[in-house]
GULUM-429048 format. One line per 8 residues: their letters; for each residue x negated, y, z negated of C-alpha. Coordinates in Angstrom, 3 decimals. Example, Ala and Ser with C-alpha at 12.3 -4.5 7.8 and 13.67 -1.06 7.14 Angstrom:
# residues 2
as	-12.300 -4.500 -7.800 | -13.670 -1.060 -7.140
***
This chain:
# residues 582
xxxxxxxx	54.346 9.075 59.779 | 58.309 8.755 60.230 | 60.377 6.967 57.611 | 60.840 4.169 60.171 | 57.671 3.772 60.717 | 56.554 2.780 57.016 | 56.353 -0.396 55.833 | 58.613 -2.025 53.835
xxxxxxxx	58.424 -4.690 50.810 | 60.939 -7.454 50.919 | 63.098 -7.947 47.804 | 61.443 -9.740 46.073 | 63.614 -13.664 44.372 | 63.782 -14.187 40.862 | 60.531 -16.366 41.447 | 58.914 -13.801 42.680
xxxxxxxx	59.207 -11.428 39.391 | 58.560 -14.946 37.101 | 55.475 -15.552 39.223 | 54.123 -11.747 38.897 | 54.966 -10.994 35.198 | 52.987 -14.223 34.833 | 50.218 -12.886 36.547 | 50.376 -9.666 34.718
xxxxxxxx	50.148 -11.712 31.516 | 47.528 -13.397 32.554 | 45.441 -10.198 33.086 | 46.508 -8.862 30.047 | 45.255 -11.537 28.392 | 41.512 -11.804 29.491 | 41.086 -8.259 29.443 | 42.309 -8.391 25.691
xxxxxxxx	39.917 -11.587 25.096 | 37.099 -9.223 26.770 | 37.843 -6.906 24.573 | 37.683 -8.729 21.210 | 34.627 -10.216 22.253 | 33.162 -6.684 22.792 | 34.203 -6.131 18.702 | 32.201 -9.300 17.610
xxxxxxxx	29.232 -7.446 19.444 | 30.744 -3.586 17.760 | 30.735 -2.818 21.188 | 34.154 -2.037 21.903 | 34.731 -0.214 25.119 | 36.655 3.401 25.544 | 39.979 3.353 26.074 | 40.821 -0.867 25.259
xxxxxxxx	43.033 -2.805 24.817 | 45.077 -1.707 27.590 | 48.145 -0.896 27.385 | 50.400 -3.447 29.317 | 52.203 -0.723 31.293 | 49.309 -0.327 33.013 | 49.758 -2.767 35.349 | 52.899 -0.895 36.075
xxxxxxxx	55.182 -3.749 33.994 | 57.203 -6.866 34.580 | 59.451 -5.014 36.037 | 57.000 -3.103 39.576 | 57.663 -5.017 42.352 | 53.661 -5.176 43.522 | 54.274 -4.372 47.457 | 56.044 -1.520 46.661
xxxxxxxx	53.483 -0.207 44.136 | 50.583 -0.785 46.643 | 52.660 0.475 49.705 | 53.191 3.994 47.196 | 49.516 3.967 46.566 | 48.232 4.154 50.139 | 51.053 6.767 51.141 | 50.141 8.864 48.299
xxxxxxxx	46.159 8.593 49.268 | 47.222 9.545 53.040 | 48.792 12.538 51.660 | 45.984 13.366 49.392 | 43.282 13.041 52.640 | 45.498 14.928 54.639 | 45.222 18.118 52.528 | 41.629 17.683 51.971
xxxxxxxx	41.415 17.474 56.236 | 43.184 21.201 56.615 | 41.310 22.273 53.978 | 37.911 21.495 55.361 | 39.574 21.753 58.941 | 38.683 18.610 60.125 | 40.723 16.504 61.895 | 41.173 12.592 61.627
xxxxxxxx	40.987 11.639 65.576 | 36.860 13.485 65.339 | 36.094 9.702 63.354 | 35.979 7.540 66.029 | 33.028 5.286 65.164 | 31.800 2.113 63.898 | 32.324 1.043 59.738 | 31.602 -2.355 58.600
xxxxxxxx	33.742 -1.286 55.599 | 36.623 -0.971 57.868 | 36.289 -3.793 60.532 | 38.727 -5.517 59.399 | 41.868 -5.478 62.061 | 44.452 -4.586 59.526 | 42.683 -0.909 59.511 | 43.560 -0.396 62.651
xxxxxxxx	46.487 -2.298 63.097 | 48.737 -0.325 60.524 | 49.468 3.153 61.593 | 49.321 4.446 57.733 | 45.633 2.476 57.165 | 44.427 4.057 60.279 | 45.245 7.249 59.725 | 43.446 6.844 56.100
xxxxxxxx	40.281 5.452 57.743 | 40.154 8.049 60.126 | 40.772 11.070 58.030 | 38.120 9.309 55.321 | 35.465 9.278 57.940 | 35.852 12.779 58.791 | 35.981 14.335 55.888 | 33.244 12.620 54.633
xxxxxxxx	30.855 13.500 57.471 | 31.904 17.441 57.342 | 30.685 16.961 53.537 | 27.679 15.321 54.402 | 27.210 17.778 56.843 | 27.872 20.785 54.919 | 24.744 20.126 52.488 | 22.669 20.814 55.885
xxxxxxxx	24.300 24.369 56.052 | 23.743 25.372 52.629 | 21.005 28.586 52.307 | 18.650 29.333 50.318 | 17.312 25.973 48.454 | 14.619 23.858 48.556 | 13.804 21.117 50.540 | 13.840 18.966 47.063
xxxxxxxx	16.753 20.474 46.031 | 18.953 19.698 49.451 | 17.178 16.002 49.113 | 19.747 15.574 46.118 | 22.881 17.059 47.486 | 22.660 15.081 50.026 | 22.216 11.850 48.103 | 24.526 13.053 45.696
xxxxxxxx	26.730 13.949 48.467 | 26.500 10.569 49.923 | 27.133 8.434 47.149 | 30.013 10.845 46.097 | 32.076 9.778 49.840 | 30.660 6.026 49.358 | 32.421 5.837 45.992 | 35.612 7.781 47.641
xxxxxxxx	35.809 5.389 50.093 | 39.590 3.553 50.482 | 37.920 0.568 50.817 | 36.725 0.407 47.207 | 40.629 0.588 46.205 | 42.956 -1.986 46.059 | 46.160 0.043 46.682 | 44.476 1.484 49.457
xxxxxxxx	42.471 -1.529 51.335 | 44.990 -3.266 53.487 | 42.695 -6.162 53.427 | 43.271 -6.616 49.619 | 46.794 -5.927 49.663 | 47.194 -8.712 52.620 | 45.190 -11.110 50.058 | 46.921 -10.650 47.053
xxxxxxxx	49.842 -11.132 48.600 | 48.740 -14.636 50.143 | 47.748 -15.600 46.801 | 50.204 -14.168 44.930 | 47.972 -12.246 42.942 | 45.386 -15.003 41.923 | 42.646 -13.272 44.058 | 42.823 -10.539 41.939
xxxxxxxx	42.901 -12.373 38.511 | 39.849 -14.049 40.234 | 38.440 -10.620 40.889 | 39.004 -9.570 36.940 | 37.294 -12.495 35.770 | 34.562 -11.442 37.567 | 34.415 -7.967 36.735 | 34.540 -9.011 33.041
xxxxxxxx	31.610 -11.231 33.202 | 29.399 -8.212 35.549 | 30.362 -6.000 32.469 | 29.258 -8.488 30.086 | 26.325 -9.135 31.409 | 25.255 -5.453 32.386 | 25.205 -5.646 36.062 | 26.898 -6.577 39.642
xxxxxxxx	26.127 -10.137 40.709 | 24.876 -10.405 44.098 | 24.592 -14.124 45.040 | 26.564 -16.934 44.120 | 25.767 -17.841 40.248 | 23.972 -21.010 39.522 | 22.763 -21.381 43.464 | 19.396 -20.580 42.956
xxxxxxxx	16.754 -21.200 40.041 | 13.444 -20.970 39.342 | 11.622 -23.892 39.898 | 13.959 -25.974 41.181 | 14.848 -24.108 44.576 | 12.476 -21.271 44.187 | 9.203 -20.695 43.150 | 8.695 -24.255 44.452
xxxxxxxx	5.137 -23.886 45.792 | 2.853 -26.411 43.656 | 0.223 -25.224 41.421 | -0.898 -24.444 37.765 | -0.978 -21.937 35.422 | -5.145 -21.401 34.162 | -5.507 -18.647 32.767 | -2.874 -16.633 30.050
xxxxxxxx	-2.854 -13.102 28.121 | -0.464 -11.010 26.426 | 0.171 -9.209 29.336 | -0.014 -12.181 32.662 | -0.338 -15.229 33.784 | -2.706 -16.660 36.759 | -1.258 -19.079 38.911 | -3.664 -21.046 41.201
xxxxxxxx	-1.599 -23.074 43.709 | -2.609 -26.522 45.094 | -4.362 -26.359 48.656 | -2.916 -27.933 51.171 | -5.429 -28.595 53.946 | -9.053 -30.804 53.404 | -10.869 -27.252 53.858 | -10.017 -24.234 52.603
xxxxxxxx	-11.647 -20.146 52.861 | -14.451 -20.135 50.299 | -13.636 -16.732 49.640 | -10.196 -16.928 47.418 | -7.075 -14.366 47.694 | -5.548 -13.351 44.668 | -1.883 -11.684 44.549 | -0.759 -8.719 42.319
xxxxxxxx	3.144 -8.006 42.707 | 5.002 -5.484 41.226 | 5.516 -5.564 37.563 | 8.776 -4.025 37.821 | 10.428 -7.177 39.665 | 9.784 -11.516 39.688 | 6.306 -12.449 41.835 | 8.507 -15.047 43.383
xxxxxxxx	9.550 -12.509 46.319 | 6.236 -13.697 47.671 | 7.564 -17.547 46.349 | 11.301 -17.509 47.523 | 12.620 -20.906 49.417 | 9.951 -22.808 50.760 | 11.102 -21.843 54.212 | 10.767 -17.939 53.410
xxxxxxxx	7.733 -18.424 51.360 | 4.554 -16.573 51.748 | 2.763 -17.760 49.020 | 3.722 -21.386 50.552 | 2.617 -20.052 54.391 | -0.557 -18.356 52.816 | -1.811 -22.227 51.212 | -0.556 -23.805 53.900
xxxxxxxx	-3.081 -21.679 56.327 | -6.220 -22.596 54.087 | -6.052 -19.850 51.507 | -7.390 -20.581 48.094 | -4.182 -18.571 46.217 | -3.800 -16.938 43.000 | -1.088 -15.191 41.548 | -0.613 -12.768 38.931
xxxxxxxx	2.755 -13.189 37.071 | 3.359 -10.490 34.817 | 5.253 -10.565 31.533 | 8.368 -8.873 31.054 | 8.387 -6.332 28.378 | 8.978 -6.612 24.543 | 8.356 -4.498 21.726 | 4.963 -6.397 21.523
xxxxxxxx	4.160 -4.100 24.804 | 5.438 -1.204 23.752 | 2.225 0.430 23.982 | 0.821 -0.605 27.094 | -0.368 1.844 29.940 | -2.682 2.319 33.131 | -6.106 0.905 31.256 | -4.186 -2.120 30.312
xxxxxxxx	-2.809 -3.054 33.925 | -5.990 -2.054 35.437 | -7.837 -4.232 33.030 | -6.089 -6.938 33.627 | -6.248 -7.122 37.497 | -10.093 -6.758 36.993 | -9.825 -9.859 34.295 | -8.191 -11.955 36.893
xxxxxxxx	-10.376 -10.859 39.217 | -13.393 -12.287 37.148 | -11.646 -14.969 35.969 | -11.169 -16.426 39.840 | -15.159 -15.822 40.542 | -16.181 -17.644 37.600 | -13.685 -20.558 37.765 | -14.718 -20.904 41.640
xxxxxxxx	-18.199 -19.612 41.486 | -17.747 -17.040 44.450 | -19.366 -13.671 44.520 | -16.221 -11.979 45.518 | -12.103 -12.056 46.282 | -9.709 -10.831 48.142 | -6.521 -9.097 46.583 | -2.882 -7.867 47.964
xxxxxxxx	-1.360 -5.174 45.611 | 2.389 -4.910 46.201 | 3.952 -1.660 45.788 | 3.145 -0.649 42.133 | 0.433 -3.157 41.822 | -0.914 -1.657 44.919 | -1.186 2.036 43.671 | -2.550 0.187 40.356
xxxxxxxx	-5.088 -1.494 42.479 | -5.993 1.334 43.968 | -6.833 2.903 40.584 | -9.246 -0.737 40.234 | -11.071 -0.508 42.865 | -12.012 3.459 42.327 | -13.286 2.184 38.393 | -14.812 -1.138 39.667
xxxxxxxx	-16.978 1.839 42.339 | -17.826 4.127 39.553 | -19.256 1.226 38.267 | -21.177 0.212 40.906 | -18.852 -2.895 41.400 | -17.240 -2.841 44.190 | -18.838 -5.554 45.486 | -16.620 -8.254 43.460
xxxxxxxx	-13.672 -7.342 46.052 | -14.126 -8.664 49.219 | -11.323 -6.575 50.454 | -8.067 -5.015 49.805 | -4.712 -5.176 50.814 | -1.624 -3.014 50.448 | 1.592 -4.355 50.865 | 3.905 -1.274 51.025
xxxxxxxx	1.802 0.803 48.516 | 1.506 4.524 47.646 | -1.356 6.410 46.435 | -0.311 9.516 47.632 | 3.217 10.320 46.365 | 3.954 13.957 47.953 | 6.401 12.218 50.414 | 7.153 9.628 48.019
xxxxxxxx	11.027 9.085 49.150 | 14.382 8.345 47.951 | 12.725 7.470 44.515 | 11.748 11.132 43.428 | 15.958 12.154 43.331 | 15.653 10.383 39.797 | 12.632 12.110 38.224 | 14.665 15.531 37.299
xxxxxxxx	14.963 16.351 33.121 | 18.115 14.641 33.284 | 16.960 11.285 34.182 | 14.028 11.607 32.515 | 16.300 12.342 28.961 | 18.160 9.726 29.831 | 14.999 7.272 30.100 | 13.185 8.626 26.562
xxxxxxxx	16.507 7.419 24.867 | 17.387 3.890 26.293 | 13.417 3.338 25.251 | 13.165 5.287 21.950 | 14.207 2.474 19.657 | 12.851 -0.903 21.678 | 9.601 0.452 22.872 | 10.392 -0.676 26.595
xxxxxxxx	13.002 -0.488 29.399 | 15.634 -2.577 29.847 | 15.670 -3.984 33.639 | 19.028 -3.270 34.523 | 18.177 0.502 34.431 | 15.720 -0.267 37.316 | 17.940 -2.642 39.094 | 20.282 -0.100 39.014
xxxxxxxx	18.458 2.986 40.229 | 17.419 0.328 42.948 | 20.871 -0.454 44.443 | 22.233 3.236 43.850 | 19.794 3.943 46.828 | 21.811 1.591 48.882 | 25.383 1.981 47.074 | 27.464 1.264 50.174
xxxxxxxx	25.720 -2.188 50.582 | 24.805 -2.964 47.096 | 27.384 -2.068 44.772 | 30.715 -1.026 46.605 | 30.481 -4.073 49.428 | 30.551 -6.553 45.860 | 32.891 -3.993 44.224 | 35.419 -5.037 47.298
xxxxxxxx	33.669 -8.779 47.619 | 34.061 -9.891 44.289 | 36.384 -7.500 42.168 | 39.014 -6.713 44.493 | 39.159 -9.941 47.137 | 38.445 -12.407 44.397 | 35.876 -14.425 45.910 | 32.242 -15.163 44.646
xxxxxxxx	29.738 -13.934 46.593 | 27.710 -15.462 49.262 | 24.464 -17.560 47.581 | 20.980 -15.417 48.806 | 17.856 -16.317 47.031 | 16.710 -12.748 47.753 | 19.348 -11.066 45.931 | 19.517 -13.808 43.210
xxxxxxxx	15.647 -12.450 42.591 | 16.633 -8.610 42.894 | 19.623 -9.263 40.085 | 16.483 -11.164 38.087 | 15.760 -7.950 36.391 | 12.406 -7.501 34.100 | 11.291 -5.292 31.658 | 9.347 -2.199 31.561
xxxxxxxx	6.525 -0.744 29.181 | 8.511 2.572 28.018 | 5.376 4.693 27.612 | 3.400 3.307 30.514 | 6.855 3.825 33.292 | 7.689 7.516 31.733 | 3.380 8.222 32.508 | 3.522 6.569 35.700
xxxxxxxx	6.684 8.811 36.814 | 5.233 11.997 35.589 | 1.593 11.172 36.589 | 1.685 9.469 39.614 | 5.504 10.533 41.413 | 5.975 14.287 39.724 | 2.227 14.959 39.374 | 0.615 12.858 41.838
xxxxxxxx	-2.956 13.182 40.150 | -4.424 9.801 41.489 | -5.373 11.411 44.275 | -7.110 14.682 42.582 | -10.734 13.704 42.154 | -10.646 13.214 38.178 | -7.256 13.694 37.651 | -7.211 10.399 36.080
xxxxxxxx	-9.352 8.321 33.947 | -9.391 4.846 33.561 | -11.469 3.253 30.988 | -12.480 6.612 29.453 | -14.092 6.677 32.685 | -12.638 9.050 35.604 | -11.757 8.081 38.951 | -11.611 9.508 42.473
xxxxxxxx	-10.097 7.356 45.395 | -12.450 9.188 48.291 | -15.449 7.104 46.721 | -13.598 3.575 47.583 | -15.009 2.080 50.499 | -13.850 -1.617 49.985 | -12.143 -2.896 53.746 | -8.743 -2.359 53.394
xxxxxxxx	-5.207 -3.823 55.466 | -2.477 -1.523 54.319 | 1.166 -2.845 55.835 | 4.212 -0.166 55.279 | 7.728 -0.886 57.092 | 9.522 0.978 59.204 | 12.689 1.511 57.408 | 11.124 1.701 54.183
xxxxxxxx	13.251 4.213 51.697 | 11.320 3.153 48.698 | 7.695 3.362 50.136 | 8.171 5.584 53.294 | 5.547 4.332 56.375 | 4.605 8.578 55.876 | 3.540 8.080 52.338 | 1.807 4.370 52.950
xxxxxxxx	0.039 6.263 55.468 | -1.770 8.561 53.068 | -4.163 5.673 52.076 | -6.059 5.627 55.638 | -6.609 9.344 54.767 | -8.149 8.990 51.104 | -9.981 5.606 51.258 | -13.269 5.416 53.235
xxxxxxxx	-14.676 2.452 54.969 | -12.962 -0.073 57.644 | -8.986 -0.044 57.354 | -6.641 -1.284 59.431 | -2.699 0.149 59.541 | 0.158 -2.368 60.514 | 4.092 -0.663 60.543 | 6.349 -3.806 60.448
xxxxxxxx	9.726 -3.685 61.057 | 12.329 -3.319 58.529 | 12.117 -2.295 54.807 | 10.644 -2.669 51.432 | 11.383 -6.542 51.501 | 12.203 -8.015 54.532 | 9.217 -5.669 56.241 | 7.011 -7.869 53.766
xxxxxxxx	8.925 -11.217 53.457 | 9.360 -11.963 57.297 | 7.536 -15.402 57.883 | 6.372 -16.238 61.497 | 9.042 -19.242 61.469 | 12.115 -16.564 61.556 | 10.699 -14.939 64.840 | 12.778 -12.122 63.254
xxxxxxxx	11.596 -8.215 63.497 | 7.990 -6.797 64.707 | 5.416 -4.895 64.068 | 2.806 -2.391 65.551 | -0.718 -1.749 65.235 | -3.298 0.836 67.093 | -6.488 -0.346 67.496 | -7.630 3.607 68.300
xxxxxxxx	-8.273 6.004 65.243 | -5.564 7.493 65.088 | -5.691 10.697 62.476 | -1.598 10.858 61.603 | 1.256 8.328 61.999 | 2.946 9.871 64.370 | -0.117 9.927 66.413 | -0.170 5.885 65.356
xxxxxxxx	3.009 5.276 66.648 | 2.546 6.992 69.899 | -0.236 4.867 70.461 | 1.182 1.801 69.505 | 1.480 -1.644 70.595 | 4.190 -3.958 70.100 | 4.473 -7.014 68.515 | 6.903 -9.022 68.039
xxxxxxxx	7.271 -11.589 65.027 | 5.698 -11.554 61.689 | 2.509 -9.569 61.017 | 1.296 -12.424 58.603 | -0.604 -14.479 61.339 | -2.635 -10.300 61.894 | -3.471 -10.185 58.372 | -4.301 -13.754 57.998
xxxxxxxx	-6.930 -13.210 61.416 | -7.979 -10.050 60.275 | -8.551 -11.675 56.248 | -10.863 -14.849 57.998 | -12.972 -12.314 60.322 | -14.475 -10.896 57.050 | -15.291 -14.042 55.686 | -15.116 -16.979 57.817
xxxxxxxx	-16.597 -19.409 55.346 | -14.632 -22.510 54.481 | -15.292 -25.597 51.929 | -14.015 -28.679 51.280 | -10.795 -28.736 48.634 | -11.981 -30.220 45.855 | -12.780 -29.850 42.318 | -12.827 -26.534 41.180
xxxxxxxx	-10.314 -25.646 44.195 | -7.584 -27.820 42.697 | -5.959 -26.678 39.600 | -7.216 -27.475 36.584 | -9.851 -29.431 37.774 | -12.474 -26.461 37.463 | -14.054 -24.584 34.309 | -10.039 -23.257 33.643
xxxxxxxx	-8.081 -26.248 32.448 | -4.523 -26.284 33.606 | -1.876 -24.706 30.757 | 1.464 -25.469 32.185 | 2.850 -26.191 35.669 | 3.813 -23.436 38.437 | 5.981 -21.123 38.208 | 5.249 -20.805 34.457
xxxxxx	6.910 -19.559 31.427 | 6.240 -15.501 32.154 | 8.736 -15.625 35.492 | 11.522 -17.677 33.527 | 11.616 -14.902 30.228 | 13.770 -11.780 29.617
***
C-alpha cells in the first residue's frame, strides 16, 4: 500500500481532545473501581490498576492510534505470509467474521483479511503433514491449532476490526466504554454472557410447563407435570437429563418445549431435576446416580400403580442409564422398564469426540486442584471446556459482540440455559473421565460394578430408541452408534439433523432440520446411512409412534395422574427449588 493510498485521521477540534480525555477518564475509572472491588474479595488481578498511559494518554488522537495499529498488523501478516509462502489472494472464501463491507471496502482491511485467512489455513493444514504421531496426538494439534488462528483472528481486535473502529468513532468512544462495562461484569462473574441479561428466567418464561414437585432427596427432585388431554398412556415416561447442565433444555419456551409437546401428546411425564453440587456431595459417584434413577423409577410405579415405565437418558444420564438397566438385569428386573431411550448417549467411548482433547495429565491436574478444597466442580469449568469446542462462535463472536462493539447481546433462551452453569461431584466427574472416556470399561463385561454387583451391557435386552445428530461434536452419530452393537433386543436408530442440542430440541412446529431412519438391519452407520430414508421435520412425532406401539394402553387423567393427587403429595410447584440453586 502507497502513502496515498492510506487513510488519514482528520485533526481532530479542541472538542474533540475534551470529549476523548473524558472518555479515557471514564475508563480509567471503572477499571480502577473493578479493581478495588477485586481487593474487598483479596482477589486483585495481575498487573492492576492500570496505568493511565495505557490508553495511549490525553494527548493520542484515537484515529491515528487505530489507523497505526492495523498498518502495523498488515506488516506483521505480511512477514508471516513469505515466511510460510503463502500468499493473501489463495483466501478467497466466505467468513462470517469478516462480512462486514468495510473488510472489503478498505484496501489495508482487505489485505489483512486475506493474508489472515491464508495463513491460517496453511497452519491448519500443516498439522495434516506432520509424521510420525498418533492419531490422538494430531487430534490436539489440530484443535490446538485451530483455536490458536481463532484467537489470532483481526476481528477479535479493536485496532484491527474496521467495524469497531467505524463504531467508536460514531459514538465517540461510548461503544467501547459500553464494551468495558461489560467485560468487567463477564470477569466478575466468571464467564462470557451469551443472551441478553434479565430476558429469560426460570419460571417465569422458561420452565413454564405446569406440574409438581413429589418426590425429593439429597441428590434430585421428581417433577410430574399436569396432563393435558382427558386420556393419557397408562404406561408413564420418565426423563433423566444430564447432570452436568439445567433439565429445562427439554423445558425451554413453551413454543420450543418438549417436555410441553410430550404432555401435550398424552404422556404421563416425569422429570428428574438434579441438584447442583455442594460440599454435602462431595462424595457422590456411579452407585449413587444409578440408585437414584432406579428410586425414581419405583417411585413413579408405586405412585401410579403401573408395572413398568418408560425412560429417556440424555447424554450422561444416558450412559448412566445404561449402567441401570445392566444392574436392574442382573437382578432379574428388567421388567420395571418398559423401554429405553437415548437421547445422544455414549456407552462406548473409543470414538468419543472433541471431548477426549481435555482428558491429558494436564487437564486432569488442573481438575484435582479447582476440586481439592470444595469437594466439587465449579460449573464454569464445564461451561468453559463446552464453548472452547466452538471458540469462533462462542467466545470470540461475544468477545467482538459485546466487548469491542458495545452492544448487549441478542436475548436466546438456549444460551441463557448453557451460561446457567451447575455443579459437579469432584470424585464422581474425575471417575467418570478416567473410567468411562480414558478407560472405557462400561463396555468390558465386569469392568464395572454397580451396587457391589458387576455389570455387563450385552445382557440388556430392554427395547431401546437411541437418537444421535448428525453434526454432533460432543456425542459423535459413530460413537451413539456403538449402543445398537452392545445392547440386545429390539432397537431402533434415528440420525437427526444438527448437533448436541438443536438435533434433540427441534419441535415439529419449527419444520426446521430432518432426520433418517433404516428400517433394514443395518450392521455399521455408514451402512445406515446408505440405506437411509429421509425425513424431513422433527423426529419427535417417530419416537412418540414408536413409544405408543409398545404400549398402546391409555386411561382417563385423573387422580393419581394429576400431581399430588396420588399416594406422593405435592412439595412445591414446577420447576422447583433444585433448577433455581448454584
Amino acid at each position: 500500500m502507497t502513502t496515498e493510498e492510506k487513510p488519514t485521521a482528520a485533526i481532530p477540534s479542541l472538542e474533540d481532545w475534551q470529549h476523548w480525555t473524558l472518555v479515557m477518564g471514564r475508563a480509567q475509572q471503572m477499571l480502577m473501581e473493578a479493581w478495588a472491588k477485586g481487593l474487598e474479595k483479596d482477589q486483585p488481578a495481575s498487573g492492576w490498576p492500570p496505568a493511565f498511559g495505557q490508553f495511549g494518554g490525553p494527548g493520542a488522537d484515537p484515529m491515528a492510534l487505530m489507523t497505526a495499529g492495523a498498518d502495523a498488523w498488515a506488516k506483521g501478516l505480511d512477514a508471516w505470509g513469505k515466511l510460510l509462502g503463502v500468499t493473501a489472494q489463495a483466501a478467497e472464501k466466505k467468513d462470517r467474521r469478516f462480512s462486514g463491507e468495510e473488510w472489503s471496502e478498505n484496501p489495508l482491511f482487505d489485505t489483512i483479511r486475506q493474508s489472515y485467512l491464508a495463513i491460517s489455513d496453511q497452519l491448519l493444514g500443516s498439522v495434516d503433514e506432520i509424521q510420525g504421531v498418533d492419531a490422538d496426538t494430531r487430534q490436539r494439534l489440530k484443535f490446538a491449532t485451530k483455536s490458536f488462528v481463532d484467537a489470532m483472528s483481526p476481528s477479535n481486535f479493536a485496532l484491527t476490526n474496521p467495524q469497531v473502529m467505524k463504531r467508536t468513532i460514531e459514538t465517540k468512544g461510548e461503544s467501547l466504554l459500553n464494551g468495558l462495562q461489560n467485560m468487567l461484569r463477564d470477569i466478575g462473574q466468571g464467564q462470557v454472557t451469551q443472551s441478553k441479561p434479565g430476558a429469560f428466567e426460570v419460571g417465569r418464561n422458561l420452565a413454564m410447563t405446569p406440574g409438581k414437585v413429589i418426590h425429593e432427596t439429597p441428590l434430585y427432585q421428581l417433577i410430574q407435570y399436569t396432563p393435558a388431554t382427558e386420556t393419557v398412556l397408562e404406561a408413564p415416561v420418565v426423563v433423566f437429563p444430564p447432570w452436568i447442565n439445567r433439565f429445562y433444555i427439554l423445558d425451554l419456551t413453551p413454543e420450543k418445549s418438549f417436555v410441553k409437546w410430550a404432555v401435550d401428546q398424552g404422556i404421563s411425564l416425569f422429570m428428574v431435576s438434579w441438584k447442583s453440587a455442594d460440599e454435602s456431595l462431595a462424595d457422590v459417584k456411579l452407585d449413587h446416580y444409578v440408585e437414584a434413577q432406579i428410586d425414581a423409577v419405583e417411585t413413579i410405579r408405586d405412585v401410579l400403580g403401573v408395572e413398568s415405565v418408560h425412560a429417556v437418558g440424555y447424554c450422561v444420564a444416558g450412559t448412566t442409564f445404561a449402567a441401570t438397566l445392566a444392574l436392574l438385569e442382573a437382578r432379574g428386573e428388567a421388567g420395571k422398564v418398559a423401554s429405553a431411550t437415548f437421547f445422544t448417549a455414549q456407552v462406548d467411548f473409543s470414538e468419543a469426540g472433541d471431548l477426549k482433547l481435555f482428558l491429558g495429565d494436564e487437564t486432569m491436574g488442573l481438575l484435582s486442584q479447582v476440586t481439592a478444597d470444595k469437594g466439587y466442580l465449579d460449573g464454569r469449568y464445564m461451561a468453559a471446556t463446552f464453548n472452547l469446542l466452538r471458540g469462533r462462535d462462542l467466545i470470540w463472536s461475544y468477545v467482538v459482540n459485546n466487548y469491542l462493539l458495545g452492544e448487549e447481546p441478542t436475548p436466546f433462551d438456549l444460551l441463557h440455559w448453557n451460561g446457567d452453569t451447575t455443579n459437579l461431584p469432584a470424585s464422581w466427574h474425575r471417575d467418570y473421565l478416567e473410567t468411562l472416556y480414558k478407560g472405557n470399561k462400561l463396555v468390558l463385561k465386569g469392568g464395572i460394578s454397580v451396587a457391589g454387583t458387576p455389570i455387563d451391557l450385552g445382557t440388556v435386552k430392554t427395547p431401546a430408541y437411541v437418537q444421535a445428530g448428525r453434526e454432533d461434536h460432543i456425542a459423535p452419530p459413530e460413537s451413539v452408534w456403538k449402543i445398537m452393537k452392545h445392547f440386545k433386543g429390539d432397537k431402533r436408530f434415528v440420525l437427526a439433523g444438527s448437533g448436541h442440542i438443536a438435533g434433540v430440541v427441534n419441535p415439529p412446529a419449527a419444520g426446521k432440520y430432518q432426520y433418517w431412519t433404516n428400517d433394514k438391519d443395518p450392521a455399521s452407520l455408514s451402512e445406515f446411512v446408505d440405506g437411509a430414508t429421509e425425513h424431513k421435520g422433527s423426529w419427535w412425532p417417530d419416537w412418540v409412534k414408536w413409544l405408543t406401539a409398545r404400549t398402546p394402553k391409555t386411561v382417563a387423567a385423573t387422580g393419581a395422574r394429576v400431581p399430588g393427587k396420588g399416594k406422593k403429595k405435592a412439595i412445591e410447584d414446577a420447576p422447583g427449588r433444585y433448577v433455581k440453586e448454584h
